[in-house]
Structure formats: structure tokens, C-alpha cells
N, C-alpha and C positions, 0 to 999 in steps of 0.2 A: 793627283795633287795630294800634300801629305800638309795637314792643319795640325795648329800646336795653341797652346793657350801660357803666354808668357806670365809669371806671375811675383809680384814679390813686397816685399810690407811696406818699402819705400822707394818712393819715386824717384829721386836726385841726389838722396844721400846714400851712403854706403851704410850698410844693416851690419853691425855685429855679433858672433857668434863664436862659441867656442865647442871646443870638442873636448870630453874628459875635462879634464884638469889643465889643458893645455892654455895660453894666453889667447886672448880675441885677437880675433883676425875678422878682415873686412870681407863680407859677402856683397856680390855686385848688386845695385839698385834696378828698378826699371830698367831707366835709360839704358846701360850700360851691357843689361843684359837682351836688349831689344837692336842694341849697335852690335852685338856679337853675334847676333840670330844674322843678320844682315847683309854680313859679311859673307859667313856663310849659304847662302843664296835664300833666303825668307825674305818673304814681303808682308808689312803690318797691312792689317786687315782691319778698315774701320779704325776707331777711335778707341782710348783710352779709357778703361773702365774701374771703378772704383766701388769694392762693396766684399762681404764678409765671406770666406774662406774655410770648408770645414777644416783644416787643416790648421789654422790659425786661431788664436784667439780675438786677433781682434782686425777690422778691414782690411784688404790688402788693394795693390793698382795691379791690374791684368792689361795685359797686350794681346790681340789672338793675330795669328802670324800664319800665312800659307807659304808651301814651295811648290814648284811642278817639278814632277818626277820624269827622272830619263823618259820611262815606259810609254810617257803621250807625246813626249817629240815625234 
């Protein structure tokens, strides 16, 4: 079974971000990026969590997501 921890600064709306010099472009929210896990065969695990991020400066909303791997069928 292979665990992942979704993570991202907003929940429903799309986060903006640029790269260099270039114009912003929309990075996927939560949701969005929790419906793309999904598809791909993850299951959310537990509830929606909310709280600070070293990587961030300021809270982000986390999803934690399991898949089962070929190797235990």
C-alpha cells in the first residue's frame, strides 16, 4: 500500500503562481488536486486537515490519500 499526503494553500479556489518572469498561471486547489489523485486509483484517507506547512508560510489544507499496490493482490 503506497500513502501520500495531498497538500496545497487553498481549498476551492485555484492558487496562483508564476515562474520567472512569465504571466500567472493557475495551480490546482485541494479539491482538484484530490479529484486527480482519484482518478488515478487513490483513496482519501480520513478527513481534511488544516494547519502550517514548513514549506509555506502560512497554513495550508492536506488530504492524506492511500493506493494498494499490484504486489498484495
Amino acid at each position: 500500500m503506497n500513502y501520500t499526503i495531498v497538500f496545497a494553500e487553498n481549498m476551492s479556489t485555484p492558487e496562483k503562481y508564476a515562474v520567472f518572469n512569465q504571466q500567472k498561471w493557475d495551480r490546482p486547489c485541494l479539491i482538484e488536486l484530490v479529484q486527480i489523485r482519484i482518478k488515478d486509483g487513490w483513496t482519501p484517507l480520513g478527513g481534511i486537515s488544516y494547519g502550517n506547512h514548513e514549506k509555506f508560510e502560512g497554513p495550508v489544507w492536506a488530504q492524506a490519500m492511500v493506493k494498494d499496490t499490484a504486489e498484495e493482490e
